[in-house]
N, C-alpha and C positions, 0 to 999 in steps of 0.2 A: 568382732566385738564379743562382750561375756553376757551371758543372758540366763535363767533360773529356767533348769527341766526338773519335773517330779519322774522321776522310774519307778513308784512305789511306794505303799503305803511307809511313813517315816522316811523315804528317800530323797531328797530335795539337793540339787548340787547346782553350783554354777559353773558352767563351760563356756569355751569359746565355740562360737558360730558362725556361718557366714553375714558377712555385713548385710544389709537389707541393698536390696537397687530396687529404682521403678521398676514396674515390668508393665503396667496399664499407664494410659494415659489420667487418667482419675486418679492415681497415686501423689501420695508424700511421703515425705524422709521425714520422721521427727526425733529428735534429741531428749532423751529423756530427761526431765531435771529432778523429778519424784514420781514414784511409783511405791505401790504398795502391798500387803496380805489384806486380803479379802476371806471374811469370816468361810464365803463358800468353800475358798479352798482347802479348809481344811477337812472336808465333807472328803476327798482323793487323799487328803493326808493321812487321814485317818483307817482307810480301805481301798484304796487303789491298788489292782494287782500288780504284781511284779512286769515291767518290761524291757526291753534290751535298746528300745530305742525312747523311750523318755518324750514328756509332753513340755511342751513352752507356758509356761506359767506368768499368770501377770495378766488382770484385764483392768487396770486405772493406771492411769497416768498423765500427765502434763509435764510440756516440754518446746523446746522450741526447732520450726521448720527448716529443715536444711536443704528440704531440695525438692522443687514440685513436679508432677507431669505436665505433658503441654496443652491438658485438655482445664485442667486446675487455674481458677480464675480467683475465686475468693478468700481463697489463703494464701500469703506468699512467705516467701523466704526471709526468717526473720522472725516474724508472728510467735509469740508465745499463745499457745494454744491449753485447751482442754480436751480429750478423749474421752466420750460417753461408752460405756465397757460394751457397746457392739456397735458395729459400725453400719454406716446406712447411709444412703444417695439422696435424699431428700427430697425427690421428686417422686417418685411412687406415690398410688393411692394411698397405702399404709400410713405411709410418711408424712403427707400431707394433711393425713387426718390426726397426727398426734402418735402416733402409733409405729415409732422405729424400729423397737425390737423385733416388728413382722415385715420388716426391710424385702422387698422380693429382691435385692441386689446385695442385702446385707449380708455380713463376716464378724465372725467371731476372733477375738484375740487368742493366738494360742492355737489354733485348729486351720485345717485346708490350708496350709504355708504362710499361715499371718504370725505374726513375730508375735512372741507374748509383753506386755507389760512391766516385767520384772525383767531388766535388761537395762542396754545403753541404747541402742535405737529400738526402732519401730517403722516398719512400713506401712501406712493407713491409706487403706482402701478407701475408694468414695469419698476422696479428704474434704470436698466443699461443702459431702451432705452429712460427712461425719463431725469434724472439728471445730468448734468453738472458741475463736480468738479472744483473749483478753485485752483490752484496752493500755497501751505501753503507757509503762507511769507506774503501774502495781507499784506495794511495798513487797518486795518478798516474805515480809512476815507472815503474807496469808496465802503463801504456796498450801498449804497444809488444807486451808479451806476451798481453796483453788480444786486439789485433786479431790477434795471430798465429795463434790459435785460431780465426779466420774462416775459415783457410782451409788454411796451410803447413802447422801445425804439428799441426795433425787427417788432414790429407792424407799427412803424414812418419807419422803415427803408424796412421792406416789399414794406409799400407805393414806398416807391422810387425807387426799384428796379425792381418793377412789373410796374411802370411807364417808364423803361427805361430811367432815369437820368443818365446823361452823361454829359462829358464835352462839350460846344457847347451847352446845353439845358438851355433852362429858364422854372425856374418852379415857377409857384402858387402852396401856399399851405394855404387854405382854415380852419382855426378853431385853437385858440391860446391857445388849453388845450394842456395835458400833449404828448400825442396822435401828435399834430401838430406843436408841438416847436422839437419832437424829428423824425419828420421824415424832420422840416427844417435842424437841424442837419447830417440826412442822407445823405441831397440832397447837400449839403458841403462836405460831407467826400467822394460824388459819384462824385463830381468836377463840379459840376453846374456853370453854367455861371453870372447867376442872381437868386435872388431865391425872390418872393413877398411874403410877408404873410399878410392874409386877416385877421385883429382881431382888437378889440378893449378897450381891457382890457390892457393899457400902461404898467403895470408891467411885465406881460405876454408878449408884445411884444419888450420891451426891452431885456428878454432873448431869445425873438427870435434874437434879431439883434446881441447880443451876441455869439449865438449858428450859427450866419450864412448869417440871413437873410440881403438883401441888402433894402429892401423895403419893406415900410408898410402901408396897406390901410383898415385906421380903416371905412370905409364907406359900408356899404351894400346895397343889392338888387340894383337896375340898378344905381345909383350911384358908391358903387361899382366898377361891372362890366365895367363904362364907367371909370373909375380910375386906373382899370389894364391894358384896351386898351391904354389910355390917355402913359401909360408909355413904352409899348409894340409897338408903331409905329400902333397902330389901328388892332394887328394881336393877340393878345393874346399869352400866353405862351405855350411852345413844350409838357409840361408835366404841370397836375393840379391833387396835392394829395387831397384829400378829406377825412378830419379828423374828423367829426361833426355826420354827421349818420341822419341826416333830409332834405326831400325834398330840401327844398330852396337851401342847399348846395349842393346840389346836378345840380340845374337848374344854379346856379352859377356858378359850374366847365363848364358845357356846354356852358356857355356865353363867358369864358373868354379864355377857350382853344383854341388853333391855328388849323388851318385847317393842318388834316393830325398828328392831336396830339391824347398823350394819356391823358385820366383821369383814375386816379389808388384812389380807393376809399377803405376806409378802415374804416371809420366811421363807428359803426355799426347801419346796415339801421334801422330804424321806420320806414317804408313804403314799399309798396308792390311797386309798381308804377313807371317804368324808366321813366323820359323823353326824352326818343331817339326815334325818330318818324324820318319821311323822310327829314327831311331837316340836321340833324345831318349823317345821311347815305349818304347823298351830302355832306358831306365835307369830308369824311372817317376819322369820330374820332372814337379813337376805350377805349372802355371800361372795364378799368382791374380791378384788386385789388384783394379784399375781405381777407377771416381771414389767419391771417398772421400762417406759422409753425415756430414758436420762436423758436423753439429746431434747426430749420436747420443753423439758422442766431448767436444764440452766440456762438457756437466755432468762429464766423469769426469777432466778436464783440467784445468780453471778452480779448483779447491782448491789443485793445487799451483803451480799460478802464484800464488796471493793467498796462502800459505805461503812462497813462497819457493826452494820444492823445484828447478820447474824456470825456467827465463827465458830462454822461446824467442824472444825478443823481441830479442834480440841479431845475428838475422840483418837487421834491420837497421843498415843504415851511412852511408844518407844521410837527410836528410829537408827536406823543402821547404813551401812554401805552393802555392798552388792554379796561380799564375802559373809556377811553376817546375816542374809537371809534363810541359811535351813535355821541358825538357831532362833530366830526369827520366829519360824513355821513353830515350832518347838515349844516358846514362849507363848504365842499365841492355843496350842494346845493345851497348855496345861493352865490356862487364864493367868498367867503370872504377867499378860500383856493385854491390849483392849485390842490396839490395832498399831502395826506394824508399819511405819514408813521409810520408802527404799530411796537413801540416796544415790546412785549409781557414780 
């Protein structure tokens, strides 16, 4: 089969690889039908050092099963499915509690011999506690939102629910990639009051205002910040999602949060470094987030995407085949793309 390795920052190729086989009994074979670029990756795209043997790329995808283990009861052969971008057995403490991502049996796509995402198949670990079948009937139309829920759109929606978005809340939401239009979207469907979104790319935030948002402050660093107060009666908003993953957005949400708010951050950080020092501890903000467990959030997502309700699937804007993945990576680096979807 062909499947996307990164060997280095700018390096992106697709090769042929060994096909996937079971090798545990808790295994499946899945077919990929979409798979996509994830804003993270370009985080390796952009610095990753040079290497000789190359990483498997690719951690969303949906697709349908070709072949199960014999231990594999709840998925079968057939089943169009979804992948939440780490895989996990569902039965663990972790797991049980909501909490996938700290899987004590879980895998990552792309690392220790798991097939990446960006490919033609996939071998999924833990298939009964990882995979989420769709209901047959779909219209294909909402593959797009189908895979969104792998990852963006459970990850935006994380955000907002670990920020405690409620009706009665005004919320900022900080970074107008895929990540930040779908946790505006979130913060809409959790019955927000007002929702700002901080960005500056017009197209991007058109489908913010689309998707939700009531306000938009294309202005950054204390500009900005005196632009979200400027609308906020000088108090800043109840909840600030943080969808960027670098410093300044991060000193951002602290400027523009309200005393007694949360910032729920989901960015993935670049930096070791908080800024909550004693003057944020005087106003009791308190700081949440981090990696979202996708697998907890679409059974409770996946209804209103096959209803109709929501179609987050709109953040993407480009889509290619498997051969037009570097320039893909590429597009998406230089923002001339939102988000990337791979038809294989």
């Amino acid at each position: 089969m062909r499947a996307t390795l990164m060997y280095g920052a700018g390096d992106v190729r697709v090769e042929t690889v060994p096909n996937p086989t079971i090798t545990e009994p808790t295994d499946a074979i899945v077919k990929i039908v979409a798979g996509c670029i994830c804003g993270s990756d370009l985080w390796p795209y952009g610095s990753m050092e040079q290497s000789d043997e190359g990483a498997r790329m690719g951690h969303e995808f949906v697709g349908t099963v070709t072949e199960v283990g014999a231990d594999v009861t709840d998925v079968k052969v057939g089943d169009f499915v979804i992948a939440p971008f780490v895989a996990s057995d569902g039965t663990c403490e972790f797991c049980q509690e909501g909490l996938q991502t700290s899987c004590r049996h879980g895998a990552h796509w792309g690392s220790d011999g798991v097939d990446g995402g960006q490919g033609e198949q996939v071998r999924v670990p833990q298939a009964d506690g990882t995979l989420v079948v769709v209901p047959a009937g779909f219209d294909d139309a909402l593959i797009p939102s189908l895979l969104s829920l792998s990852d963006v759109m459970s990850t935006g929606y994380h955000a907002a629910k670990a920020g405690g978005v409620a009706p009665g809340k005004t919320v900022t939401v900080i970074g107008d990639g895929a990540v930040g239009l779908s946790a505006v979207l979130s913060a809409k469907i959790l019955g927000a009051d007002r929702i700002i979104l901080m960005g500056r790319h017009q197209s991007r935030t058109d489908l913010g205002r689309e998707f939700g948002a009531t306000d938009v402050v294309a202005e950054r660093g204390d500009e900005g910040v005196a632009k979200v107060k400027e609308l906020t009666g000088g108090d800043g908003t109840h909840v600030v999602l943080e969808a960027v993953g670098l410093k300044p957005a991060l000193e951002t949400a602290f400027a523009v949060v309200r005393d007694g708010g949360v910032i729920s951050r989901v960015g993935a950080p670049q930096f070791e470094d908080v800024p909550f020092g004693f003057g944020e501890f005087m106003r009791n903000v308190t700081l949440a987030g981090g990696v979202a467990p996708a697998r907890a959030y679409i059974p409770e997502l996946l209804p209103q995407v096959l209803d109709g309700s929501i179609e987050p699937g709109k953040v993407f804007d480009r889509t290619v085949d498997l051969d037009g993945v570097p320039a893909g990576y590429q597009a998406m680096a230089d923002r001339k793309a939102l988000k990337v979807l791979v038809r294989p």
